[in-house]
C-alpha positions, 0 to 999 in steps of 0.5 A: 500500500501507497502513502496518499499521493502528493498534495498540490504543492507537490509534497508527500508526506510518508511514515518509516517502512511504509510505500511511496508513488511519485507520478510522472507521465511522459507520452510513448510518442515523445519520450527521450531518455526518461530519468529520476534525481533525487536531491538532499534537502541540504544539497549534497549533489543530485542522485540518480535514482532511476534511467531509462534510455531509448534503447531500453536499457535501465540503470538503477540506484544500487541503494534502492534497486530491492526497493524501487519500481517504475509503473509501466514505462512502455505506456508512458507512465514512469511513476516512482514507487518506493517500498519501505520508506528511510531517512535517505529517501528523504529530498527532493525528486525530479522527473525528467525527459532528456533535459525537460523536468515534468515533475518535482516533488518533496519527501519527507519520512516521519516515525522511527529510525 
């Protein structure tokens, strides 16, 4: 199960060990190189999270990849999912297709570490 989705300003609010979705869609017919970033809340320099490349290759981030999904890439919809939320997925998420950022959001993870 999902913590709710972002609220309007684009922040998700999740408790430890719970799951978060981060949506992004890019149309089939455009997409070009589809990625997330990750950044600290204090900047220590963005993290590649998730890319996917026109040929289909797909590189991971090696600290989520057992926790880490993307929706349906081939439909366009390259949603983020995380499982069993942590302190270092705390920041701020970008989306990007090629050069074009198409969402941002901001996660914070409450409860016990």
């Amino acid at each position: 199960m999902c913590a709710d989705e972002p609220d309007p300003y684009g922040n998700v609010h999740v408790w430890s060990s719970e799951a978060f979705r981060l949506p992004c869609y890019v149309s089939p017919s455009a997409t070009n190189n589809v990625k997330w970033l990750q950044t600290d809340i204090l900047p220590h320099g963005p993290q590649l999270v998730y890319d996917i490349y026109i040929n289909g290759s797909i590189v991971y981030a090696l600290a989520l990849q057992q926790r880490l999904s993307i929706s349906d890439a081939t439909a366009g919809d390259y949603s983020l999912t995380i499982v069993n939320a942590k302190t270092v997925d705390i920041g701020i998420y970008r989306c990007f297709n090629g050069e074009q950022q198409i969402k941002i959001y901001v996660v914070y993870v409450e409860g016990k570490y």
